[in-house]
Every structure is written in structure tokens, then in C-alpha cells.
N, C-alpha and C positions, 0 to 999 in steps of 0.2 A: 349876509342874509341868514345864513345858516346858526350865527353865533347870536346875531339878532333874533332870532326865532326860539331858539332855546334858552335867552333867558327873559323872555318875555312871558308875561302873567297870562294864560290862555282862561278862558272859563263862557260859559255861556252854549248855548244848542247848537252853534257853528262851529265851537272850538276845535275839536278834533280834525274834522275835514280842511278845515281851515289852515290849520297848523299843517300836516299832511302835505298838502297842495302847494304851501310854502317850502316843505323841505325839499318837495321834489322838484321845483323849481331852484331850489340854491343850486342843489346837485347837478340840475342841468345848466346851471350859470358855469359851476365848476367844470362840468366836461366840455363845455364851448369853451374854454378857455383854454384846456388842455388839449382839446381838437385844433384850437387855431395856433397852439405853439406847435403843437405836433405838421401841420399844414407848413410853419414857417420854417422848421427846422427840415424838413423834406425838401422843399421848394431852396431852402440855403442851399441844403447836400449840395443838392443837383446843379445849383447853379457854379460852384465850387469845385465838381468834381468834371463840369464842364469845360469851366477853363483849364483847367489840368488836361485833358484831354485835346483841348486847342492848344496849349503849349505844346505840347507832345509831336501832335499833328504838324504844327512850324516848325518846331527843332529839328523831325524829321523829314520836310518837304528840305530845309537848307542843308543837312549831313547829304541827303538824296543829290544835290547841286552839286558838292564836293566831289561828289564821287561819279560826274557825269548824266545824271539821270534828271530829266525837268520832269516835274509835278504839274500837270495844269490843271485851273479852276475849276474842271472838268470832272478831275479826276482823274483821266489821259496819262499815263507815265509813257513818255517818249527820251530814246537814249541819247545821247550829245555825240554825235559824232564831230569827225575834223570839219573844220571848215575855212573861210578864205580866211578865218580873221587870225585860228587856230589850225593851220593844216594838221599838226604834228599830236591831235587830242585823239586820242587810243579810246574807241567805243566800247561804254559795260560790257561785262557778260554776261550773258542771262542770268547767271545767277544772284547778280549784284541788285539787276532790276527785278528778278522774282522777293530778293531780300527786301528791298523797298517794297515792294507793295504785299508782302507779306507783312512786315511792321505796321504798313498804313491800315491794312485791314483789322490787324489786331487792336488797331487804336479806335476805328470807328467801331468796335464788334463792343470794345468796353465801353464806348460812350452809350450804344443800343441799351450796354447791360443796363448801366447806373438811368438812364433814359426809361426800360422797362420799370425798374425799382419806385420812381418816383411817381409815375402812370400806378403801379398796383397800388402804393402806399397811398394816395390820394381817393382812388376809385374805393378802396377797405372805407379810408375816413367817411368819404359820402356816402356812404352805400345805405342807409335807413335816411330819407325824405324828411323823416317824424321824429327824430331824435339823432341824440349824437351819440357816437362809437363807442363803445368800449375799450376801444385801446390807443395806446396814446404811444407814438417813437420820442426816442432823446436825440437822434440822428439819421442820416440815410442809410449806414451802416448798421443801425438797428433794424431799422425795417428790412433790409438786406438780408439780416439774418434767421427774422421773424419768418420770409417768404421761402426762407432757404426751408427752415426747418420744418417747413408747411409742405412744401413740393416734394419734400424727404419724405413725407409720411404717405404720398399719392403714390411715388415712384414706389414703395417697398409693398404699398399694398399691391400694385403691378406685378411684382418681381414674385410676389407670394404665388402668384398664379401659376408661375413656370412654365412647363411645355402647355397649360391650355390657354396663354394669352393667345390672343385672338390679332389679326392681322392690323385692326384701329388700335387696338392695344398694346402692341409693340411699338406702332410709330406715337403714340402717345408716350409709353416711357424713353424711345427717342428723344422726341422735342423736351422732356422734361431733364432728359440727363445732358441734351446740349446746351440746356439754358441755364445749367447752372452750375456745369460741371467744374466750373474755377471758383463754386462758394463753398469757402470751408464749413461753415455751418450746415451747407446742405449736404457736404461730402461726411462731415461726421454722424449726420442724423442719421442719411441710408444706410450707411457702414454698421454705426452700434444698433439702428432696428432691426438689421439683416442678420446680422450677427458674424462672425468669421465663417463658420462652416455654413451658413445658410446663404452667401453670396457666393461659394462653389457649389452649393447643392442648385443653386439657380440655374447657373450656369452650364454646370452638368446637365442637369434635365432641358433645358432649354436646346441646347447646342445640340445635343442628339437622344430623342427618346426611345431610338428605338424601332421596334414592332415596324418595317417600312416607316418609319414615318422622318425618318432623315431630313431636317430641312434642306432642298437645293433651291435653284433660283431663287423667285425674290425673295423670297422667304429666308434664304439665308444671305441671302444682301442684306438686307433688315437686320439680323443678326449681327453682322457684321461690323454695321454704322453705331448699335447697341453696347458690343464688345470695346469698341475703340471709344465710346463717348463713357461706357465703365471705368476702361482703366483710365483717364484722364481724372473721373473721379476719382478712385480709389489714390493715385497721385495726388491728388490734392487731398486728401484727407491723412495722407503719411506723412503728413508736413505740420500735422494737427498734435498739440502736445497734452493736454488734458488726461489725465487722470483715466477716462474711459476710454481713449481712444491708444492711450500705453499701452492697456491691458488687450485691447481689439489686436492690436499691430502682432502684439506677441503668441495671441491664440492664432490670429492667422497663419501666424508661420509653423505652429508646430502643426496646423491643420493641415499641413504640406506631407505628413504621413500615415496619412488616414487615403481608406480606399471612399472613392464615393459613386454612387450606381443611379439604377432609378427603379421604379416597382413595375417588378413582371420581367425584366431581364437581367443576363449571368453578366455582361458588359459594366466594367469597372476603370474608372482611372483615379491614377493616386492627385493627392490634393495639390502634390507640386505642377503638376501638367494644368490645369485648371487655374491655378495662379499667378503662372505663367503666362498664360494665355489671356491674362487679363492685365499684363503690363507692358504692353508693347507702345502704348500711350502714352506723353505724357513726364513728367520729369519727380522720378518719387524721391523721397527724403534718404541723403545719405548713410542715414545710421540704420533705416529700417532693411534699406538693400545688403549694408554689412551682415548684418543679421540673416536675412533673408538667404542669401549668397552661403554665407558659412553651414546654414543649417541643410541646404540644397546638397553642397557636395560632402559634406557630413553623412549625411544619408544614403545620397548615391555612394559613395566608397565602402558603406558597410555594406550593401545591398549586392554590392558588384566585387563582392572578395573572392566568391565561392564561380559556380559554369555561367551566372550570370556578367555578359557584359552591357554598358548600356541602352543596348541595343534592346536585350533581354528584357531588362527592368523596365524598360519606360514603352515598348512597343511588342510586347509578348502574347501572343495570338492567343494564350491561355486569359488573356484579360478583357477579350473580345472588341480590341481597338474601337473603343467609341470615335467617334469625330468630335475633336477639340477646338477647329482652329474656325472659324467663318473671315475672318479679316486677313484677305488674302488669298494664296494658291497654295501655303505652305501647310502640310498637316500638324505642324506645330507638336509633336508627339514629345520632345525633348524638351526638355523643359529649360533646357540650358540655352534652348534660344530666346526666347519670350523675355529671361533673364537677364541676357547680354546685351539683348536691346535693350532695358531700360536701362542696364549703366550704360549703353552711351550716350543717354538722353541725359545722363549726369557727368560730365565730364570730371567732376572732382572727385566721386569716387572711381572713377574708373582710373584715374592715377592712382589712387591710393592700392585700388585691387591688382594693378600689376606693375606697384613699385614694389609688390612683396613679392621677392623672388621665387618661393615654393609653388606660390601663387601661380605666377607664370607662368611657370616651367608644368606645373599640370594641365593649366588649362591648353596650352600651346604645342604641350609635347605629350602629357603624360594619358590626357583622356581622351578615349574614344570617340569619336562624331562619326555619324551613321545618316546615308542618304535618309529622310523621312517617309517618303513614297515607295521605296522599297528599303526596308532595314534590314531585312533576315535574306536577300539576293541582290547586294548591294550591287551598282552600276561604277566602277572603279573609275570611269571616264572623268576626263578634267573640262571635258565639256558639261556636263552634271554637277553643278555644285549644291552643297550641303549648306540648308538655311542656317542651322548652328554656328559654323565655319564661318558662313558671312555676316552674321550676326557679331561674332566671336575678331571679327576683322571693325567691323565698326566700332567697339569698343576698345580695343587698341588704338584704335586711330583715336577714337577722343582722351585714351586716359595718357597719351604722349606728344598731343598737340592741343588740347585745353579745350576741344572744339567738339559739337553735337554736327558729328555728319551727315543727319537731316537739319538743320538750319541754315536755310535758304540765303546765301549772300553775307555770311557771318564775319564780323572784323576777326584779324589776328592777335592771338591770346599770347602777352609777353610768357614765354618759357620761365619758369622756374625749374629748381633740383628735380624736382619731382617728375614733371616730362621727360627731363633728359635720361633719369632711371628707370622708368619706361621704356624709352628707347631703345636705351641699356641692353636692358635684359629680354628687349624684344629679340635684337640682335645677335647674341649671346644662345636664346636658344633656337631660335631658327637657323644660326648660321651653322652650328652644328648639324642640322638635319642635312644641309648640301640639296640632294636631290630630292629627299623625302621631304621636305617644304610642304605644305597644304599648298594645293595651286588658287585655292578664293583667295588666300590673304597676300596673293601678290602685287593686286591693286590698292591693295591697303595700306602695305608699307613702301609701294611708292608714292602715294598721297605723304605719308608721313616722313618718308626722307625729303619729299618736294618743302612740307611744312619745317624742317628742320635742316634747309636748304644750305644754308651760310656755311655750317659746321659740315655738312656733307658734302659739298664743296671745298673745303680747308681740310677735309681726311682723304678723299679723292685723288685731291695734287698732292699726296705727299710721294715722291719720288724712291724715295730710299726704306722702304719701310720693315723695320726690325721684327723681332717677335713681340707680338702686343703692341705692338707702335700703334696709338693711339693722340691725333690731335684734338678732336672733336668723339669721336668713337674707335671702337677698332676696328683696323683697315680689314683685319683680314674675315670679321665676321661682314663687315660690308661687303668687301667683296662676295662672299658665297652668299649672299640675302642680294647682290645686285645682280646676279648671274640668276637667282630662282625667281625675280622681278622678269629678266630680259627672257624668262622664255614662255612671256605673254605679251605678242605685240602692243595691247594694247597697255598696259602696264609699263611695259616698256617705253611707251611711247610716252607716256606721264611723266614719268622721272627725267626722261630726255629732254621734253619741254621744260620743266619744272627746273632742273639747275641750268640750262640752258639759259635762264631766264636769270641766274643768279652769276650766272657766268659774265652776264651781258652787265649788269648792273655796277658786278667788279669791275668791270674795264670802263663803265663811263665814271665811275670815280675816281679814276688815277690822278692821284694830284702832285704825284713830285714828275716833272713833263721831261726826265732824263731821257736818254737811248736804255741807259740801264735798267729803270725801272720801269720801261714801258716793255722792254724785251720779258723781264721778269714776269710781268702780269701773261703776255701772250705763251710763256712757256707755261705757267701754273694753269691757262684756261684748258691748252693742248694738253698737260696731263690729266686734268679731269676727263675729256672727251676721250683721250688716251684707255683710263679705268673702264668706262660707258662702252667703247668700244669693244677692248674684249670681252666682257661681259657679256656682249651682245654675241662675240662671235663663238664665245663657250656654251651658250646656249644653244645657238644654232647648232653647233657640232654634236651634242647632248642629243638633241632630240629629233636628228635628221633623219633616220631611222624610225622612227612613231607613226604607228597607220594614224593616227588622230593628228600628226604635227602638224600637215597641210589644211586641217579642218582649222585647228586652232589658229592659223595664221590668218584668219581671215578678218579682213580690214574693218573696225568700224569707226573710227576717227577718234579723236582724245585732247585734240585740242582745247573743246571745249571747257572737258572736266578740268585741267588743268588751271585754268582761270577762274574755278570755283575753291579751290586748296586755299586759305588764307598763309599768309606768308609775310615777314617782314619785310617795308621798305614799300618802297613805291613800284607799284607796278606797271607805272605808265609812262614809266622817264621813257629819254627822246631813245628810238629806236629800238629799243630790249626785240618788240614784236621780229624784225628784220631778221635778225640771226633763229629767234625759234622758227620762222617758216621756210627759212631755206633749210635745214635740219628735219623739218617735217616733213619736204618734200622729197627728202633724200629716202627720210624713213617710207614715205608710201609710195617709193620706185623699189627698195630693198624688198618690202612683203609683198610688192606683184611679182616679185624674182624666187622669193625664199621658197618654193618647192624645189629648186636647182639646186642639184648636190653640187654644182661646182661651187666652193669660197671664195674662188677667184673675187667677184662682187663684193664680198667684203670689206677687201682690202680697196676697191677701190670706191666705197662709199667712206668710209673713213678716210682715203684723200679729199676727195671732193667737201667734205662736211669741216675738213682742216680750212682749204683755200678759203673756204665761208668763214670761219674764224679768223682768217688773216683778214680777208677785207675787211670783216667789222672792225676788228681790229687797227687798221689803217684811217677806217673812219672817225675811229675816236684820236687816235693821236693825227692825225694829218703829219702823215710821217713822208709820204710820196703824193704825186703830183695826184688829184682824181683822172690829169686825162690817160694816165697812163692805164695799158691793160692789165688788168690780173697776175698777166705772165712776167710782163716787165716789171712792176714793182715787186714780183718775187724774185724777178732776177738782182733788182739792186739789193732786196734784203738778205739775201744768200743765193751763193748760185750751186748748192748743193743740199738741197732742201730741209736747212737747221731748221727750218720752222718747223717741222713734224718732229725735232727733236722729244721738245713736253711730250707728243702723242706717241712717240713710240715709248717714252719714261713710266711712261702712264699705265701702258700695256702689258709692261715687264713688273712693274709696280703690283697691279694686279696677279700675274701669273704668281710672283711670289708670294704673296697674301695667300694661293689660293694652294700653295703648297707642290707648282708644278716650276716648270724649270725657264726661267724666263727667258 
């Protein structure tokens, strides 16, 4: 029409309007045309990105099968326990079943997104009755992006407001920062309209202005759900590689030594506290946190050469401790926590940041952590632990088992070099500290021996161990890291369960069915228990004396956590469970006893925890009769009790590792 129109002969007292009225009709033939590709290319996305999300939802309702858990039509996730058909089926652990329905939720939450997308993009198209739109998508993911960078420019004029958003006005940049917080589009826009320093000058002003006016309750709950639905964005926008958003990542970071305030008061905090504080969410991009991480303790060691320690630097009453933190209880004042959690939301660089041994050895041995709540009158108690410290523990645990220790239910991640030099030099310099251990990271790294189970097991039974004697690690740095593990019951009770459980799984494998080599497997299980043992009984001797030791032994169960550890192999073969609960039950008769200075009980939980070794052990080989007793099939297997042979190997084993006289 339009090509019609222009080269046709107009002339006469209509022509002009005539002509006119024609083009503006081509024009509107053209934008229907464009409207309804645009219509069908939305309407494809979605239907496309639907089935995607139905596959997703069946792959994961049958991996969910696999692994004992039913999905019903419902919704309903109910756990598979034994039953007549399956007596011998080992029910999830909650963790398996919060992992499922954590994935299932994540899969409907992205059907909602692409679901909201195609609802906006359709409601823009219709929205003039009297004509057609001015814009036209190539795909869902256009329009995706379009609405991203449109919600970018609402949220930032929000954020401009600072401390005077108003209480609809927070939960408005709420719901805008949850609904989009996985669109890189809209993560780039708010980022480069905000600017580096003007999403901590936000933040700062917002988080505390000041003059009384401190956010508490809901008001800093609000905050709070703000903070964490930030850094989720600002994660997703680290992942962003473009040209402006290079140059954004790199001013942020150096904006990490800038002080930043608010108008009308002397209260100041540096930009690392502040940007820390806003990545406790969320999973950032590897090379941004290398950077980020180098420039942090870069600073902090020049800052902290001279009377400042970091204690000084990051929480100095000359700086008027703003409040930094609203997500959560922790004051977040060090920056080095906010930090450490987000590498372990990345497990890959978290190997990388402590397969570098300097690396390590500083952050584990050589720097400072400071209670946050009280920094400058610290509370020395090991009942008090330091959010840093545990922060600083979860990131170990991901960067030498592959694993985000907030993901709910997570398979196990095949080890590579790289985990196990982690390990390494976890080991190496903890075991050197002996008793000066941090006592947070003692649940951490029995999580992580539980994860590195097989090999921690195969250095455990080494019987004869030299100087350096190393099969899987060095015995003797184990030893001293197993001994600052045992003198936290509940830590203790992890690694017990945890190789207990690898113990059990050796012995249902035995596949050559000799006397010799089934003796073999029962003395290598009693050496490991043998190592556990003393470890346990050094500890106790260590800290029987501590007004806190009777506080600290106090029972809270551990079983659980321990079925949440991912770990090689099956953990549901026939009976494993059997041998961890009589072992458990030993361990919660020990901690109702362990205020008794007598050790007498020691010694005699370590028999009794043997005899349980022998039975399972009998059970796998059907070595004696089942109807005989405990006592009689010990009498025909010796009558001078070889079978605690491994366990006393074990213990001597230990003592030498540990440099004492076995």
C-alpha cells in the first residue's frame, strides 16, 4: 500500500488528505503485522519455554523417585520409607526432601517468571484499543529484557530516595528486586544507573541514618528481605560481561576504600563493610570475587601494619559504628564475613582461594577474627562463636568438597586435585595450631573429613605410621585436626557417624569371602575406631578441667546433619544405618557421663562400640552361627580378645602421630 501510494499520480482537491489517510493506514497495516509477529513470537517463547520447565519438573519428580522421595499430583512430597514389599529402604533425610522441593519450587518460580513475561509483553501490545503499539519483540527473551530494563529504571528511581523511602516504597522496591533479581538485563541496568558508589551510598543511608532513627523492627525486617533480594541482584549482574558493566565491577571494588557517611552525622563506614553486606546472596562470578577478595585483604594488611588490628580498622568507635547488617543477628562489621559467604556460594572459587597455600595459611592462621558484638571486649568463650570464623568454615567446606553448604539436599561433587589441596593445607595448618584450633571450624572440618570419608578412612587404618606417613593425607596432621574436632561433642559426633558409615559400606563390599581377608577388613575397621577413639579420649583429658567443658558437652543430636554431608557411594545399602546407631547410642550415654573425671568409661565405650563392630561385622561375613551370643561367637573368634587388636593399633597409631608415646 505504502509503495502503491507513492508512486501513484495524486492531483485534484482530495489529494493531499487522501494520500495522508492512505499512508497512515499502510503504516497501521505494517504495525499489525508487526504486533501480530510480535504476539506470536511471545506466545511461541512461552509456550517453549514451558515445556522446558515440564521437562524439568518430570526429570525432577523421577531423580526425586530415586532417591526415595514421591511427588504427588498434589504437590504433596511424602518420603518412601520400608515397607512389606521393601523392608530394608532407608527413609530421606530431610535434607534430600527440602533439596527436592527446593528444585521443584525453583522450577515453578521460573515457569511464574517466563509466565509473568509473556502476560506483560501481550498486556504492552494491547494496551491502545485505537491503534497498535509501538513496539514490537523478536522473542520472549526480548521482551524479558525490555521489562528488565524498565523495572531497572523504577527500582533505581526508589533507591534514589534512600533513607526517605517510605514504608509502600520499600516493599515496592522489594517485590521489584524479587521479581527480577535473576534478569541480567535488569541486574545490569540498576547496577550501571546506580552507579558503584551510589548502590553503597544507598545502602549506607538506608541501613542507618542516624539522628535516632535507626531502623528496628519491621522496618528493618523490610531491609532486610531488600538487602538479601540486592545482593542476589548484584550476583547476577557479576556474571554480566559487557563493556559497562567491566568497568561498574572494577569501580566497585576500588569503591571498597572510600569512607561513605550520610548528611548531618560524624558515623562513617568503609565501602568494603557496605559491599560485603550486600553479598551474602546469591552465587557472584568467579573472577569478580578473585578481584574483590585480593583487593579486600590488600587493604586490610596495609591498614593493619601499624596499632591497628582488624578489629580497629573495620569496628573503631572513632568511626561511629553505623549499623551495616539488617539480614540477620550478625553485626556484619567485618567485612571478611559477607566475603566468605559469598565464596561459598561459589564453590569453584573457593578451591581455587584455598588451594593457594599463603592464601590459607592467612586466612586460617595468620588474620585476626574478632567477636562482632563485642570487638574491642571480646568474649574468648567457645560458646560465642564469631560470624567471620563461621563464615570462614563454610567456605572451606565448599572450596574442598565442591559443595554450597546452604544447598539443600545437594548430590556429591566427584573430588578433583584441587579439593584434595584444599584439604591439604587445610589440614597442614590447623594441625599445626593443636589446641589453638578455632573451635567454629570444628564442625566444618568434620563435615569435610565426613565428605572426604573413603581416604579418611584408608589414613585412619594405617597402623604403623612413619614421619609424614601419608596414604590419603597426613596421619599425623589428622590426628591433631581429629582430636580439635572431638572436643565438640557435637562435631564429634559427625565424623563418628560419617566414617562409621564408610566403615560399614567397606565391610559390605568384601568380595574375596577368605578368613584372611575378612579378618583383614575387621582389623582395618577397629583401627579407624581405634584413631576416633583416642582422639576422643585426648580430648576429653585436654579439657576436663574447663569451667565451659560441661556447658559445651551439652547434647544436641547430629545425626541428622550428618545424612545432609554428600558423600560417595550409596548411602542406603543393606544396613550401614545399624552400626551408626549403636555407635550413637554409645556416644549419648558417654556425654550424659562426660562431667565424670573418672576415664574409667572410656575405655569401656570403646569395648562396647568394638563388640558392635564385631557383630556387624559377623553379619556381613556369616562367619558364626546368628543363634549364638555375642559372647560365644567371640569366644570361637578368639578367646583372648584379638579382635580389639585393629583398636588398640589404632590408638597407638594415633598417640604416635600425635608425638606422645604410644
Amino acid at each position: 500500500m505504502e509503495r502503491m501510494t507513492a508512486g501513484a499520480d495524486w492531483s485534484g482537491a482530495n489529494a493531499q488528505i487522501t494520500q495522508k489517510f492512505t499512508k497512515q493506514t499502510a503504516e497501521q497495516v505494517r504495525k499489525m503485522a508487526e504486533q501480530a509477529e510480535s504476539v506470536r513470537v511471545v506466545l511461541s517463547g512461552a509456550h517453549s519455554a514451558f515445556q522446558g520447565h515440564k521437562t524439568d519438573l518430570q526429570n525432577e519428580v523421577e531423580d526425586a523417585a530415586k532417591k526415595d522421595v514421591l511427588v504427588l499430583s498434589d504437590g504433596k512430597i511424602v518420603p518412601i520409607g520400608p515397607s512389606g514389599q521393601n523392608p530394608d529402604a532407608k527413609p530421606p533425610t530431610q535434607g534430600t526432601i527440602d533439596g527436592v522441593k527446593a528444585r521443584i519450587d525453583k522450577i515453578l518460580e521460573d515457569a511464574g517468571h517466563d509466565n509473568g513475561i509473556a502476560r506483560r509483553g501481550l498486556e504492552k501490545l494491547a494496551k491502545d484499543p485505537y491503534s497498535f503499539a509501538d513496539i514490537s519483540y523478536k522473542s520472549l527473551e526480548d521482551a524479558d529484557s525490555e521489562q528488565g530494563a524498565k523495572d531497572a529504571e523504577e527500582a533505581a528511581g526508589l533507591m534514589r530516595r534512600k533513607d526517605k523511602l517510605t514504608g509502600p516504597q520499600l516493599a515496592q522496591l522489594e517485590e521489584l528486586l524479587e521479581r527480577q533479581h535473576n534478569n541480567p538485563a535488569f541486574a545490569e541496568k540498576l547496577a550501571t544507573e546506580m552507579g558503584p558508589e551510589g548502590v553503597l551510598q544507598f545502602w549506607r543511608s538506608v541501613a542507618d541514618p542516624g539522628q535516632g532513627d535507626t531502623p528496628t523492627g519491621a522496618r528493618s525486617d523490610a531491609l532486610g528481605r531488600v538487602q538479601d533480594q540486592l545482593s542476589l541482584t548484584l550476583a547476577t549482574a557479576s556474571h554480566v560481561d559487557t563493556p559497562a558493566m567491566e568497568e561498574w565491577k572494577k569501580n566497585f571494588i576500588e569503591a571498597g576504600s572510600k569512607q561513605f557517611g550520610h548528611p548531618d552525622i560524624m558515623a562513617k563506614g568503609w565501602g568494603f563493610q557496605y559491599a560485603s553486606a550486600l553479598m551474602g546472596k546469591g552465587k557472584f562470578d568467579t573472577d569478580f570475587l578473585d578481584q574483590y577478595g585480593d583487593a579486600l585483604l590488600k587493604f586490610e594488611k596495609e591498614k593493619t601494619k601499624g596499632a591497628f588490628d582488624p578489629a580497629g580498622l573495620w569496628a573503631n568507635p572513632a568511626g561511629g559504628s553505623p549499623v551495616i547488617n539488617h539480614s540477620g543477628k550478625d553485626p556484619m562489621t567485618d567485612p571478611m564475613t559477607g566475603f566468605l559467604k559469598a565464596t561459598s556460594h561459589n564453590p569453584e572459587f573457593a578451591s581455587e582461594l584455598f588451594d593457594d597455600k599463603e592464601t590459607a595459611k592467612y586466612l586460617l592462621n595468620d588474620r585476626e577474627y574478632y567477636p562482632e558484638d563485642s570487638p574491642h571486649n571480646p568474649d574468648r568463650s567457645e560458646l560465642k562463636g564469631r560470624a567471620s570464623v563461621n563464615a570462614l568454615g563454610d567456605a572451606l567446606f565448599a572450596g574442598g568438597s565442591g559443595v554450597d553448604p546452604d544447598e539443600k539436599g545437594a548430590d556429591y561433587v566427584t573430588h578433583d586435585s584441587g579439593h584434595k589441596r584444599v584439604l591439604d593445607n587445610a589440614l597442614s595448618v590447623l594441625g599445626e595450631q593443636k589446641d589453638e584450633m578455632a573451635p567454629e571450624l570444628r564442625d566444618d572440618m568434620a563435615k569435610l573429613l565426613v565428605n572426604h570419608g573413603n581416604g579418611i578412612n584408608e589414613t585412619m587404618s594405617i597402623q604403623d605410621p612413619g614421619p609424614g606417613d601419608e596414604r590419603y593425607v597426613d596421619h599425623g596432621d589428622l590426628a591433631q585436626v581429629t582430636k580439635q574436632i572431638s572436643r565438640d561433642p557435637q562435631a564429634h559426633g559427625i565424623l563418628q557417624d560419617g566414617i562409621a558409615q564408610h566403615i560399614a559400606r567397606d565391610m559390605n563390599d568384601i568380595g574375596d569371602t577368605s578368613d584372611k581377608a575378612q579378618n583383614a577388613a575387621l582389623t582395618k575397621a577397629g583401627t579407624t575406631l581405634g584413631f576416633m577413639e583416642e582422639a576422643r579420649y585426648q580430648a576429653l583429658e585436654t579439657d576436663k578441667d574447663d569451667p565451659a567443658w560441661t556447658a559445651r558437652m551439652a547434647y544436641h543430636g547430629f545425626g541428622s546433619v550428618v545424612g545432609e554431608i554428600p558423600v560417595v557411594g550409596d548411602v542406603a545399602q543393606r544396613g550401614v544405618d545399624s552400626l551408626t546407631e549403636q555407635w550413637r547410642m554409645h556416644k549419648e550415654e558417654e556425654i550424659n557421663e562426660a562431667h565424670s573425671e573418672d576415664m574409667e568409661s572410656s575405655g569401656q565405650t570403646r569395648t562396647a562400640k568394638s563388640y558392635e563392630l564385631f557383630d556387624y561385622w559377623n553379619d556381613i561375613t556369616g562367619r558364626y552361627d546368628d543363634n549364638l551370643s555375642k559372647e560365644e561367637k567371640l569366644e570361637k573368634y578368639d578367646d583372648r580378645s584379638d579382635h580389639l587388636s585393629g583398636v588398640d593399633e589404632g590408638q597407638k597409631a594415633f598417640r604416635r602421630s600425635a608425638g606422645e608415646k604410644p
